[in-house]
N, C-alpha and C positions, 0 to 999 in steps of 0.2 A: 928663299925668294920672298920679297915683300908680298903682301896683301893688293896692292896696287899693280904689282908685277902678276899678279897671280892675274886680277880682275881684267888686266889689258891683253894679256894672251891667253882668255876666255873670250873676251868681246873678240878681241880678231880675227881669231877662231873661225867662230860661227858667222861673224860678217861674211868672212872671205868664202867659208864653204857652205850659208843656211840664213844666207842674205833677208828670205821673206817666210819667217816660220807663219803656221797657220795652227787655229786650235784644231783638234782631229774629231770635232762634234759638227755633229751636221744641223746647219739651220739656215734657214733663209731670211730673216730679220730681227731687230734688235731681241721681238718680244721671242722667237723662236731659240734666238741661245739664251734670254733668262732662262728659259725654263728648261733648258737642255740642261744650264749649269746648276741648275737649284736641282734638281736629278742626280746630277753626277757625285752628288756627296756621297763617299764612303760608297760609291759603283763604279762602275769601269763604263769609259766613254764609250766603247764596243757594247758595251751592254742599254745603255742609253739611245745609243743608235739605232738600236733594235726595234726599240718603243713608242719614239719620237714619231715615225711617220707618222701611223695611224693616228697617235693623237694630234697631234698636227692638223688634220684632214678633220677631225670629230671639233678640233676648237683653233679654228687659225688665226684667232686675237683676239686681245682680253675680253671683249664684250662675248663674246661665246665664252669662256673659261667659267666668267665672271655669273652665268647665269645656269650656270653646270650647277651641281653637287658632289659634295665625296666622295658618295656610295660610285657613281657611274666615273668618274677621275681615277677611280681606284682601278677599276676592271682595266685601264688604258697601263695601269703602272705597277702591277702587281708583281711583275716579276723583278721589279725595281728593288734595290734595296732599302728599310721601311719605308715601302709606299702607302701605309695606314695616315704618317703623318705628314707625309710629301704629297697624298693628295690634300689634307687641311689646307697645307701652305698653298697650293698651287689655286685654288679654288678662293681662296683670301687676297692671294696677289693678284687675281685677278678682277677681284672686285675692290680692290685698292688702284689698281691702274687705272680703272674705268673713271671709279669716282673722286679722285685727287692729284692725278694725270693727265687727266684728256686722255685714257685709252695708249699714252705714247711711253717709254721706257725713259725713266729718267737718267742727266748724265751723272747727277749730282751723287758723288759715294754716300752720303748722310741719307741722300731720299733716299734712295734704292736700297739702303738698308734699314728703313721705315717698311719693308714689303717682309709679307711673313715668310718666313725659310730662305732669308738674304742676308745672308752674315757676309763680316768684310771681305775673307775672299771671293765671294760670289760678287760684291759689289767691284772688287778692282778688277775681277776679269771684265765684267762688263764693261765698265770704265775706261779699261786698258782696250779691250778686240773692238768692241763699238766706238769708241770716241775717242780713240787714240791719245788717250791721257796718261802719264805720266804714274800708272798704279803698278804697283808688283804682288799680286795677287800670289798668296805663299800657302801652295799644298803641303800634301805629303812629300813629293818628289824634289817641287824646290826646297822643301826645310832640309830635307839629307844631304840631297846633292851639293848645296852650297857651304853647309860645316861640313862637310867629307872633305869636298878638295882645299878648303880654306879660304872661302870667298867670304867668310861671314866667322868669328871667333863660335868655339865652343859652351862659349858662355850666355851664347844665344840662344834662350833655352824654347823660346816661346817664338807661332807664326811672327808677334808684331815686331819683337825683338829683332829675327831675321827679318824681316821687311827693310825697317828703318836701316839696319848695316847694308844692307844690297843697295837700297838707294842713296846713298853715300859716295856710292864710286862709279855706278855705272850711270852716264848722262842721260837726260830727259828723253833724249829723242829715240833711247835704245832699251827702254824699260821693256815696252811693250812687248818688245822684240825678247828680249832676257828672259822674261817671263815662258815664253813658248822652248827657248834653248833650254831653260834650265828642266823643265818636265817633260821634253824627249829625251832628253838626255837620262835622266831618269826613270824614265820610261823601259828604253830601250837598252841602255847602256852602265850607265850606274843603278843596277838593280840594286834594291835592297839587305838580298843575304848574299847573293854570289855575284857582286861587279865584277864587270867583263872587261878588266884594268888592260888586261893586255891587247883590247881591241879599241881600245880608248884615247881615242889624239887630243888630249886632257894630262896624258901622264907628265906630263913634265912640267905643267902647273900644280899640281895634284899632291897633296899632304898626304891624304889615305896611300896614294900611291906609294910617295918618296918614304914612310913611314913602315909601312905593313908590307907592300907585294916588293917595294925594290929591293929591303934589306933582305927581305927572306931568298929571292933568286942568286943575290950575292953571298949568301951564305951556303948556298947550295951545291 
């Protein structure tokens, strides 16, 4: 199967059965998933979940964030993982928002990664779930998942490297959308050490698949 073959019954896929993915972080405005996603590095959105209200409720926009401290940012994020330096960033971004800003979330990927603890994929989700722009924001999940089934070459060694192959075949209007398919699916489905291939309605675009699980069952 081509790469293009692969990419079109991956998009059709999930159009037809997971038309309006959503991220699984809970926020109620722009500034409330920056800082959910500047959190969720290297944690579990379950675990973030956990933490958000409260702080939420102790700083519910930049101008409270901004006139916080570490020490007290910290006690909100401790069970976070390193929340030592995720409260620095959180308490910097917030007095970057306030005062280069106007307090608003910017759309622009360059500013928003001008904010401390906003590296690019933190800026494309933003970019992507807030403003419907055209970013493919590349985790853990998407980087596997898309060289596993063959949506992106092997050669891909690096987030930016898979970025740029992903956005090559799947159209503007579907990134955003891409981006949430490719890290449920991952998530849920294409696990890490043990993918769940055979519960997987991917298998028949799927390299890993056609490579590793289908020869072995016909061998069997």
């Amino acid at each position: 199967m081509l790469r293009k073959d692969r990419f079109k019954f991956f998009l059709d896929y999930f159009t037809n059965n997971f038309p309006e993915p959503e991220t699984e972080l809970h926020y109620g405005s722009p500034y409330e998933l920056l800082v959910a996603v500047a959190l969720s590095a290297q944690c579990t959105d379950k675990r973030v979940n956990m933490v958000t209200p409260a702080l939420f409720e102790r700083f519910p926009d930049p101008v409270a964030l901004a006139a916080s401290n570490v020490e007290e940012v910290f006690t909100y994020i401790r069970s976070i993982s390193y929340p030592n330096n995720k409260a620095k960033h959180l308490v910097g971004m917030g007095r970057m928002l306030v005062e280069q800003f106007n307090s608003e979330v910017p759309a622009s990927i360059d500013d928003l990664q001008k904010l401390p603890g906003v590296g690019r994929k933190t800026a494309n989700v933003i970019a992507s779930v807030i403003f419907n722009q055209p970013a493919m924001a590349v985790d853990t999940h998407v980087f596997r998942v898309s060289r596993r089934i063959g949506l992106v070459p092997l050669t891909a060694t690096t987030p930016l490297a898979v970025e740029k192959e992903l956005l090559k075949y799947i159209p503007k209007d579907l990134v955003h959308k891409a981006h949430h398919w490719l890290i449920l699916h991952g998530r849920y489905i294409c696990l890490a050490r043990t993918p769940k291939c055979m519960e997987c309605p991917l298998r028949p675009c799927c390299k890993f698949y056609e490579k590793n699980v289908k020869v072995s069952l016909f061998q069997s």
